[in-house]
LOSELUM-222899 format. One record per atom (N, C-alpha, C): residue in three letters; x negated, y negated, z negated; chain; atom name. Coordinates in pm, whole numbers. Layout:
# LOSELUM-222899
   aa      xx      yy      zz  ch  at
  ALA       X       Y       Z   A  CA
...
# end
This chain:
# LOSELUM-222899
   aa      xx      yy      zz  ch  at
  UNK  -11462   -8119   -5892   A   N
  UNK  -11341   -8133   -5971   A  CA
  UNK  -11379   -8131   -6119   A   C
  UNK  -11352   -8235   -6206   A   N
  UNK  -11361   -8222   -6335   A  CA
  UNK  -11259   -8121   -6419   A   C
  UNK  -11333   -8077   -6517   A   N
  UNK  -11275   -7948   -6607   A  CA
  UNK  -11142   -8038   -6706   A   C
  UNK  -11037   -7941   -6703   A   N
  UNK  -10974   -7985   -6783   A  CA
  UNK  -10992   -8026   -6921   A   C
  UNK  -11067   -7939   -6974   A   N
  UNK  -11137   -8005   -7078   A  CA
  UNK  -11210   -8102   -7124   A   C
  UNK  -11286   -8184   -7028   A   N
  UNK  -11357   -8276   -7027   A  CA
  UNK  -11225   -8451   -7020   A   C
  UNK  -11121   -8385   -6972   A   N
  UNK  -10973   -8443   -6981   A  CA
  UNK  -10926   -8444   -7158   A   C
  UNK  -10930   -8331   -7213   A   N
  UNK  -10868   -8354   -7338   A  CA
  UNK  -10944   -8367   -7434   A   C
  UNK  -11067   -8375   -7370   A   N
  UNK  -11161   -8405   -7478   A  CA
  UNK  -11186   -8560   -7483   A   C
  UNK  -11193   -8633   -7417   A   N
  UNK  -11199   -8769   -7369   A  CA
  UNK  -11015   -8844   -7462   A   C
  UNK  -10910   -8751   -7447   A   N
  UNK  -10816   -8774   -7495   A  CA
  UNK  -10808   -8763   -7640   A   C
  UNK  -10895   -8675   -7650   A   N
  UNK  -10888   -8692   -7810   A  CA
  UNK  -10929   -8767   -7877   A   C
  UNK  -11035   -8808   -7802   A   N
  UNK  -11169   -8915   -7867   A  CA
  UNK  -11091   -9037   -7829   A   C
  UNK  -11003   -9076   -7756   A   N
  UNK  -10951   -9183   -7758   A  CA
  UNK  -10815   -9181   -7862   A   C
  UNK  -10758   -9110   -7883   A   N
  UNK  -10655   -9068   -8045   A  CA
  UNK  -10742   -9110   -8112   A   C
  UNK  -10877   -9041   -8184   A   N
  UNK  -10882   -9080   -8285   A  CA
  UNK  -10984   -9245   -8283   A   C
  UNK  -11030   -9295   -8198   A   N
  UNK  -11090   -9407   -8169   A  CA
  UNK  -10964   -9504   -8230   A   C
  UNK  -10786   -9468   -8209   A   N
  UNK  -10652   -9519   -8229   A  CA
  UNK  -10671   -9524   -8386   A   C
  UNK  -10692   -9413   -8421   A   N
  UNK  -10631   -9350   -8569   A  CA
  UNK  -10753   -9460   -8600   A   C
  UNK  -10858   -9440   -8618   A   N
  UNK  -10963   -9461   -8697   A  CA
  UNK  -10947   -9627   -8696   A   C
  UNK  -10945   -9711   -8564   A   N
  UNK  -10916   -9789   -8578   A  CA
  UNK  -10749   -9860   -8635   A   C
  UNK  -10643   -9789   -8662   A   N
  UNK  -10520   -9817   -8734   A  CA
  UNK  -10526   -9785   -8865   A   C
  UNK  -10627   -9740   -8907   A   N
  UNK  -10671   -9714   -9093   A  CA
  UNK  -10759   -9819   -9125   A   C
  UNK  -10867   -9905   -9032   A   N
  UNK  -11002   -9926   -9076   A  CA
  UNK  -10922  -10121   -9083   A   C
  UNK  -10875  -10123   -8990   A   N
  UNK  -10817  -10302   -8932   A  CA
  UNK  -10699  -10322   -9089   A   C
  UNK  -10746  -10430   -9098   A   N
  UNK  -10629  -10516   -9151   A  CA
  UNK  -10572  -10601   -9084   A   C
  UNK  -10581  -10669   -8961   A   N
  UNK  -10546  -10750   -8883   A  CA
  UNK  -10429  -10699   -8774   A   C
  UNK  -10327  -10744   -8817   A   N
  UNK  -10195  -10682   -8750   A  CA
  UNK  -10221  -10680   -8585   A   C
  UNK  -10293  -10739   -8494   A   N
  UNK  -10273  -10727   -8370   A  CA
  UNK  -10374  -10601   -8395   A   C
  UNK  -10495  -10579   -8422   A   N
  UNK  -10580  -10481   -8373   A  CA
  UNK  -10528  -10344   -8424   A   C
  UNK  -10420  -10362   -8502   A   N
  UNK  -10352  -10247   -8560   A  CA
  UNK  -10223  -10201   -8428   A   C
  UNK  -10201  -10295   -8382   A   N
  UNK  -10099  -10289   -8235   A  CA
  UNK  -10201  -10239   -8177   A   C
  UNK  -10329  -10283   -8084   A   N
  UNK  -10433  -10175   -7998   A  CA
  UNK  -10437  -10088   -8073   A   C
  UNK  -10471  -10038   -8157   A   N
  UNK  -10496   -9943   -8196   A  CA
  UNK  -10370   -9794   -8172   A   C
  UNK  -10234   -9887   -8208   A   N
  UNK  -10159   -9785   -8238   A  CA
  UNK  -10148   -9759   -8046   A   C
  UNK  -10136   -9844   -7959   A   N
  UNK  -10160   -9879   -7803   A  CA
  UNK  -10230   -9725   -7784   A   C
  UNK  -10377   -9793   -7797   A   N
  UNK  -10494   -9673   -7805   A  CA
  UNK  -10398   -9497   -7805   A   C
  UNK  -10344   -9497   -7944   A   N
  UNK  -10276   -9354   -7999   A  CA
  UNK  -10192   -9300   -7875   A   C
  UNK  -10094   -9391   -7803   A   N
  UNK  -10007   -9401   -7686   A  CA
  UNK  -10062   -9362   -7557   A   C
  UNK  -10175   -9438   -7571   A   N
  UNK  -10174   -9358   -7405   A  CA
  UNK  -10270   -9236   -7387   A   C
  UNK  -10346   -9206   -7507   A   N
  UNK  -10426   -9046   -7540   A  CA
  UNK  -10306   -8984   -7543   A   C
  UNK  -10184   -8965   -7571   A   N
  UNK  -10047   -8899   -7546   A  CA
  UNK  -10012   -8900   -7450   A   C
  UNK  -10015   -9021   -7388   A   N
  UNK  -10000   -9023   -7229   A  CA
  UNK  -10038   -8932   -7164   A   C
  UNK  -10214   -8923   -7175   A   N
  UNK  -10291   -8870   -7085   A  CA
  UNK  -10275   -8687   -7133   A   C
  UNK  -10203   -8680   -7227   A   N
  UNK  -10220   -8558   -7240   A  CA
  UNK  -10081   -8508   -7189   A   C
  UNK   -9986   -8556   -7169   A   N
  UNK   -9849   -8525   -7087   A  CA
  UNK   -9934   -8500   -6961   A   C
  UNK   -9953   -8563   -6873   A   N
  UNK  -10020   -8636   -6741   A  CA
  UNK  -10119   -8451   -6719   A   C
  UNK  -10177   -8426   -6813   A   N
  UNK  -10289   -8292   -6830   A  CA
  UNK  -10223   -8165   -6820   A   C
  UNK  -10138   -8192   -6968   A   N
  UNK  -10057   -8044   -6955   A  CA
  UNK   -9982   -8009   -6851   A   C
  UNK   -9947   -8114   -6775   A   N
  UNK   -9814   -8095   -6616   A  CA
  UNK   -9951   -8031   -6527   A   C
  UNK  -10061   -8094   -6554   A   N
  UNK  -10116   -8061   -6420   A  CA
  UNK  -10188   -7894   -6452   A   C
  UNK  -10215   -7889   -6583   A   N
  UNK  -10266   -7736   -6589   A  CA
  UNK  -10175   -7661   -6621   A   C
  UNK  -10016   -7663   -6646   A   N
  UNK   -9958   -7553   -6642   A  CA
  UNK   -9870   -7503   -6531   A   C
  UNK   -9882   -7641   -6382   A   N
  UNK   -9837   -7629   -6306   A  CA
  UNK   -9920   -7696   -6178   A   C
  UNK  -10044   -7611   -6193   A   N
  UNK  -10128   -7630   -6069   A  CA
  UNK  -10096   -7652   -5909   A   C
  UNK  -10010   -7545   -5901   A   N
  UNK   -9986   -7566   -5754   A  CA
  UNK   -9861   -7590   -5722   A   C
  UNK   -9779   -7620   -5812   A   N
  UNK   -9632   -7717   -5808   A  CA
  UNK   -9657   -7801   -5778   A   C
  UNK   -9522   -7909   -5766   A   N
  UNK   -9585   -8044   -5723   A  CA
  UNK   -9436   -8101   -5831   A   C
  UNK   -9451   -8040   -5941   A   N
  UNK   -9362   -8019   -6100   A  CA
  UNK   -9429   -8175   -6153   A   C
  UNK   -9348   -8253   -6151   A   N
  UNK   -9361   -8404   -6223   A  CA
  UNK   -9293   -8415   -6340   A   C
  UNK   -9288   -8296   -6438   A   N
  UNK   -9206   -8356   -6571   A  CA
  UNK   -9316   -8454   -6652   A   C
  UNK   -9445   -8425   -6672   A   N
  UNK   -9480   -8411   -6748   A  CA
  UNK   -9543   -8590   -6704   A   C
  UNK   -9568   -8610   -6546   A   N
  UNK   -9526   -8785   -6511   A  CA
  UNK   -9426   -8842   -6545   A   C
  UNK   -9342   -8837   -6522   A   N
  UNK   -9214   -8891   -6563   A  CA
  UNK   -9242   -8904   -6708   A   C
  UNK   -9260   -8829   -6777   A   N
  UNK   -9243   -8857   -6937   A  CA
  UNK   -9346   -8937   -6966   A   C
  UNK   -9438   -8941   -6890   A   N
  UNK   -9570   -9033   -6960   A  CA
  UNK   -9521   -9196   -6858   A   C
  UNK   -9407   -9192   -6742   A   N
  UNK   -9366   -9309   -6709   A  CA
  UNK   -9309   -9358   -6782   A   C
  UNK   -9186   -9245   -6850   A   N
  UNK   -9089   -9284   -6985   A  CA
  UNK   -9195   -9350   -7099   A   C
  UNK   -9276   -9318   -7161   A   N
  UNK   -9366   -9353   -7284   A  CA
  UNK   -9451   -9500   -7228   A   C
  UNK   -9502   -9521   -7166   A   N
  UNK   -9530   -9634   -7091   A  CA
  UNK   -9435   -9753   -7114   A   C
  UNK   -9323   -9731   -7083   A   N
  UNK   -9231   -9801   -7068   A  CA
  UNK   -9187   -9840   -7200   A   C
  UNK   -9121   -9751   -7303   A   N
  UNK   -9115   -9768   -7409   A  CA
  UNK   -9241   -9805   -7460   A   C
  UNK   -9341   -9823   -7471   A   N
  UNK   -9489   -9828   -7541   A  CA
  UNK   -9444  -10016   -7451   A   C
  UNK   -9404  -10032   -7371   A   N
  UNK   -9423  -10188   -7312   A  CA
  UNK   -9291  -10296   -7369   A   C
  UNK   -9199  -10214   -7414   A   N
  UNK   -9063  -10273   -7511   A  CA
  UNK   -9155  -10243   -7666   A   C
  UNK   -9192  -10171   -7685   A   N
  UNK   -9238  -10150   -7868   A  CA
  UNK   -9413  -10280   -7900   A   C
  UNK   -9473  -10313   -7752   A   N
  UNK   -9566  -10408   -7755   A  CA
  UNK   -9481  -10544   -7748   A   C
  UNK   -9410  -10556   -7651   A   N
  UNK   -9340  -10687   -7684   A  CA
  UNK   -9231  -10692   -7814   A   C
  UNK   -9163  -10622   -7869   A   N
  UNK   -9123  -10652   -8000   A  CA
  UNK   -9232  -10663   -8105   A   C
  UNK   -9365  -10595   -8124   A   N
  UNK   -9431  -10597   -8212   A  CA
  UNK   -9492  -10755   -8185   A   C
  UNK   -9491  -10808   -8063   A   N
  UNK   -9595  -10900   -8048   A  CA
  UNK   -9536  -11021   -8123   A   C
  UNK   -9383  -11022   -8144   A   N
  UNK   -9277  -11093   -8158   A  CA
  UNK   -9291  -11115   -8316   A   C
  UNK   -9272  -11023   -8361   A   N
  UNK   -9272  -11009   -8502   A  CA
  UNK   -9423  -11045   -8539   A   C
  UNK   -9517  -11005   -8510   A   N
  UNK   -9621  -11074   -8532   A  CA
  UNK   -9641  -11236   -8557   A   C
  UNK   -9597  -11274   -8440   A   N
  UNK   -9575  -11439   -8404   A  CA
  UNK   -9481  -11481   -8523   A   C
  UNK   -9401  -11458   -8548   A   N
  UNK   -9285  -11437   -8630   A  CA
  UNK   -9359  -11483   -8786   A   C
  UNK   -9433  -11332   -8813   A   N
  UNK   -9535  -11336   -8974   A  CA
  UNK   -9635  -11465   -8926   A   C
  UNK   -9716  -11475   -8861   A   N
  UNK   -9755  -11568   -8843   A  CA
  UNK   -9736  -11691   -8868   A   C
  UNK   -9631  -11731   -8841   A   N
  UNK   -9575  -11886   -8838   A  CA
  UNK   -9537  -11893   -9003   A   C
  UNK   -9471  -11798   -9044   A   N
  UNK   -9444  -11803   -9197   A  CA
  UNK   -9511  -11763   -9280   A   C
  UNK   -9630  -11695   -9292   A   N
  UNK   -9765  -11698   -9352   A  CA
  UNK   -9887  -11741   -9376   A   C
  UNK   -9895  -11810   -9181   A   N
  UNK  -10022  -11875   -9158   A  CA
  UNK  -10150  -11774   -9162   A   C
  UNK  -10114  -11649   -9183   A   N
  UNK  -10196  -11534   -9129   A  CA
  UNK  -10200  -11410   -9085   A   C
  UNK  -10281  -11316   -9015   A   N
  UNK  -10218  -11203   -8934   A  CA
  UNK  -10247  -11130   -9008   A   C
  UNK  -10315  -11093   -9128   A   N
  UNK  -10380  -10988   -9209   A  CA
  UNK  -10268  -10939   -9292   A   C
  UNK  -10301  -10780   -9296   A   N
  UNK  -10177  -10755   -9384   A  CA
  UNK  -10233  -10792   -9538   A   C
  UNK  -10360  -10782   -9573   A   N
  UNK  -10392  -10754   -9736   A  CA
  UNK  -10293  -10926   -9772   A   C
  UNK  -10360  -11017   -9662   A   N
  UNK  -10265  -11134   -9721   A  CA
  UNK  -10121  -11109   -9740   A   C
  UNK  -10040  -11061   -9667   A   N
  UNK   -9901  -11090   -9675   A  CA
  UNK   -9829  -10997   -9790   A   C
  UNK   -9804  -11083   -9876   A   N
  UNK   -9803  -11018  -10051   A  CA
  UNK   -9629  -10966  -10049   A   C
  UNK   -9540  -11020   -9977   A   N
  UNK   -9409  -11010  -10008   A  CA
  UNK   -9367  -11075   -9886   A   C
  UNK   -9283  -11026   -9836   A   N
  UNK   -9175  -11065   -9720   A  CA
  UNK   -9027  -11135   -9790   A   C
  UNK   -9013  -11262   -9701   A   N
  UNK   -8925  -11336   -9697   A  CA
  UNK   -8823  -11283   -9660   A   C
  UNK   -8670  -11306   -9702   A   N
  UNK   -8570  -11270   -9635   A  CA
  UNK   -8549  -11401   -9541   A   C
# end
């Protein structure tokens, strides 16, 4: 059986693998993985805390909420992907340093 720790440690390193990559990208999609990335190290840490503070329950809050975040994380990827496509077509590029001012 793997240690719980070896669980939130792996979770963390995938947060900040998120963070590091949502500071370092200028390129609006890898800034979507990235923020992706941030989402499901949250995930996995709902998914952790249910199972170590309720070992021998068979207590699913802490699934359910990481089904809830999933779900929302799959409506907040398809609107972002949208708006992307969106800047795209009216900029002709995905980078933010390019996009100097937004159109109404």
């Amino acid at each position: 059986m793997i240690p719980v720790g070896c669980y939130l440690a792996f979770s963390a390193v995938l947060f900040f693998i998120g963070v590091f990559g949502f500071v370092t990208r200028r390129n609006l999609l890898a800034m979507l993985i990235s923020v992706e990335l941030i989402l499901n190290a949250v995930d996995m840490n709902f998914a952790i805390f249910n199972r170590f503070i309720f070992p021998q329950h068979q207590a699913l809050d802490g699934f359910f909420f990481t089904l809830f975040s999933i779900g929302v994380s799959a409506a907040e990827t398809a609107v972002a992907i949208a708006i992307i496509l969106n800047v795209y077509r009216n900029f002709k590029s995905d980078q933010v340093d390019r996009i100097q001012e937004m159109k109404n």
